[in-house]
N, C-alpha and C positions, 0 to 999 in steps of 0.2 A: 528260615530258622532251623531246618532239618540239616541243611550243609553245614550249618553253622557248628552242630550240637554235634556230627560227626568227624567236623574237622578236628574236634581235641583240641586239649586247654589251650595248644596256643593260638586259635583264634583269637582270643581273649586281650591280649595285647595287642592284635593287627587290630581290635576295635577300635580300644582304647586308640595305636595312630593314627588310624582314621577319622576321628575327632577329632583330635589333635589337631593333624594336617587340613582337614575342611576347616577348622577357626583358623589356622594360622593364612591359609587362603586368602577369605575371605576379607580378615583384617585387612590383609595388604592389598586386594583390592579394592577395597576404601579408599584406603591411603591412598594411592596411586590416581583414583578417580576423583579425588576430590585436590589435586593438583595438576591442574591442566593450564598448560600456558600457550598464549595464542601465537601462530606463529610467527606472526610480525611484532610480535613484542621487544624483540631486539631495538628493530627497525623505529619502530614508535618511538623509544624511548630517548635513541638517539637525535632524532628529531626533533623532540621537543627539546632538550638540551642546545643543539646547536642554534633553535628559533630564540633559546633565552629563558623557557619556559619552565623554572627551575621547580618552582613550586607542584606544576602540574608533573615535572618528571618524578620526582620524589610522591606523590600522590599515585601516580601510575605504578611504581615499584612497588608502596606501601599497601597496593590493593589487590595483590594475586598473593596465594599461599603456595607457588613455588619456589621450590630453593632457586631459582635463575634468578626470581625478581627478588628472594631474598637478599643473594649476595647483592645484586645490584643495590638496591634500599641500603646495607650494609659500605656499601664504597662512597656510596652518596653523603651518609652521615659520617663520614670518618675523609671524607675526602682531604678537610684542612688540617689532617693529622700529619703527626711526618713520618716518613718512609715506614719505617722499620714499625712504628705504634702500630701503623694499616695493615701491616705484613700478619704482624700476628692477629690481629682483631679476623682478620678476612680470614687469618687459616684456624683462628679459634670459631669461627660462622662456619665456615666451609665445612670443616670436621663434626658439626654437629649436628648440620640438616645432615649431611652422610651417613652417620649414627643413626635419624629416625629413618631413614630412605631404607636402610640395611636391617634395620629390626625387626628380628623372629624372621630373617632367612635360613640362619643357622639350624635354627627349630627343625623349619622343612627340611631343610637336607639333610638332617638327622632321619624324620621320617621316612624320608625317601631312600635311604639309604639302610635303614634297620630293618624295612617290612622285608624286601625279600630275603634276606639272610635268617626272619623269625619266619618266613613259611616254610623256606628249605630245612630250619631247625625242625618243623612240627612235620615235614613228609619224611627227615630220616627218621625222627622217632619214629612216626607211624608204620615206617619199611622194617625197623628194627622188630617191633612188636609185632607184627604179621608174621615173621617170618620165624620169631622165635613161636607163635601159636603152630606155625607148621609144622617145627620142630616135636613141640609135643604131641603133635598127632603123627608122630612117626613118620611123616612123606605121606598121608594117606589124604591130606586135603583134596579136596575138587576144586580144579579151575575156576570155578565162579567163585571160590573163598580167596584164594587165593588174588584174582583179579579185585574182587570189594576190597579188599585190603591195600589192597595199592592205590585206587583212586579215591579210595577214602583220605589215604594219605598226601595225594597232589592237591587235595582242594586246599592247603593250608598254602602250598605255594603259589597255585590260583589267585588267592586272596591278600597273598604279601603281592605278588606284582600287579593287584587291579587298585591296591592304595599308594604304591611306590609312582606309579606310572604317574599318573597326575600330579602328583606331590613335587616329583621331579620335574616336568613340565611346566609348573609354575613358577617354580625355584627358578629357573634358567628366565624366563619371561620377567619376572620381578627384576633380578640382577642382570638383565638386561638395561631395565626400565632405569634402575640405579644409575650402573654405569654412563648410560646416555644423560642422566642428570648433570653426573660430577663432570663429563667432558662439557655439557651446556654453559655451567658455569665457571671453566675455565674460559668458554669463549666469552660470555659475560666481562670478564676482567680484564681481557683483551682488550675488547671494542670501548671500553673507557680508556685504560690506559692509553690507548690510540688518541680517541677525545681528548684526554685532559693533558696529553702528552705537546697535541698541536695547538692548546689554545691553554696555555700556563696562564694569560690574565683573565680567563674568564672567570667573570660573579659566579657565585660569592669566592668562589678559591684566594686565599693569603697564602698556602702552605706549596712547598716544591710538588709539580706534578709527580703521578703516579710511571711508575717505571716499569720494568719488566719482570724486577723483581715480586713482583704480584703474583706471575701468570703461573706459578709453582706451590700458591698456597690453599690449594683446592686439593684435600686426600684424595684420591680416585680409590 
């Protein structure tokens, strides 16, 4: 609290992003942990499909809360649609698990992006005012006044890049996490279309198999 009170007001917002950035964290490690998909679950899925096993593949999709087994669950009930109805339905799915997968990354890179430009704002102020106090003392300060005044003014910067750094760090690990989602689930769309591509009279399908035109309706 002593560094805190020295660093001048603008600690005061590096708090505040620091909150900020620790909930915005957190949230998304939730998220992210509480969708975890096995990694044979491709593999399953297509399995059970090809044994006939429709009920249990559709059961299998509907019981993970990743967007992989989403979209999958999603081609499955839309499968007897025709072309272009699917096109959109999957890229209105696709687009929307995207949206929560990407929610409050923005946030962060805000944080992570403002904290050290608000610490270097509070060490120039604080160089500006040191050095206009030296001013008034005619050149007559002593180097110890002189030196507190300067490192009293670094701890603002200190403390923009000890919230920036992390903040940043997650940001990039999240929209990692993201990205490797929306490619999953282009592969997802694939490995049907492949399926439903070689086997046009499989139950329950009436409607023209799924094409290629799919594997483009996932936003990345």
């Amino acid at each position: 609290m002593q560094l805190f009170d020295r660093g001048g007001p603008v600690m005061w917002p590096l708090l505040a992003g620091s909150i900020i950035g620790l909930s915005l964290i957190v949230e998304r490690s939730w998220y992210f942990l509480r969708r975890r998909l096995p990694s044979s679950f491709e593999t399953d899925l297509l399995a059970c499909l090809r044994a006939g096993r429709w009920t249990e593949a559709q059961a299998m999709a509907a019981g993970n809360r990743h967007p992989v087994a989403g979209i999958a669950r999603t081609y499955l009930e839309n499968v007897d649609c025709p072309e272009t109805l699917r096109q959109d339905i999957l890229r209105r799915e696709g687009s929307r698990r995207m949206e929560d997968a990407e929610r409050n990354l923005r946030g962060l890179s805000l944080v992570a992006h403002l904290s050290p430009l608000l610490g270097l704002l509070g060490t120039v102020t604080g160089l500006v005012a040191a050095f206009s106090t030296i001013e008034q003392m005619q050149g007559m300060a002593q180097p110890a006044q002189l030196a507190a005044g300067i490192w009293e003014s670094l701890l603002t910067t200190v403390f923009g890049l000890v919230v920036a750094i992390p903040c940043l760090a997650a940001f990039h690990l999240f929209e990692q996490r993201a990205d490797r989602m929306a490619r999953h689930m282009q592969f997802m769309i694939s490995h049907l279309n492949e399926y439903f591509g070689k086997h046009e009279n499989a139950e329950p399908l009436s409607a023209p198999a799924a094409t290629d035109h799919d594997l483009n309706v996932v936003a990345s």
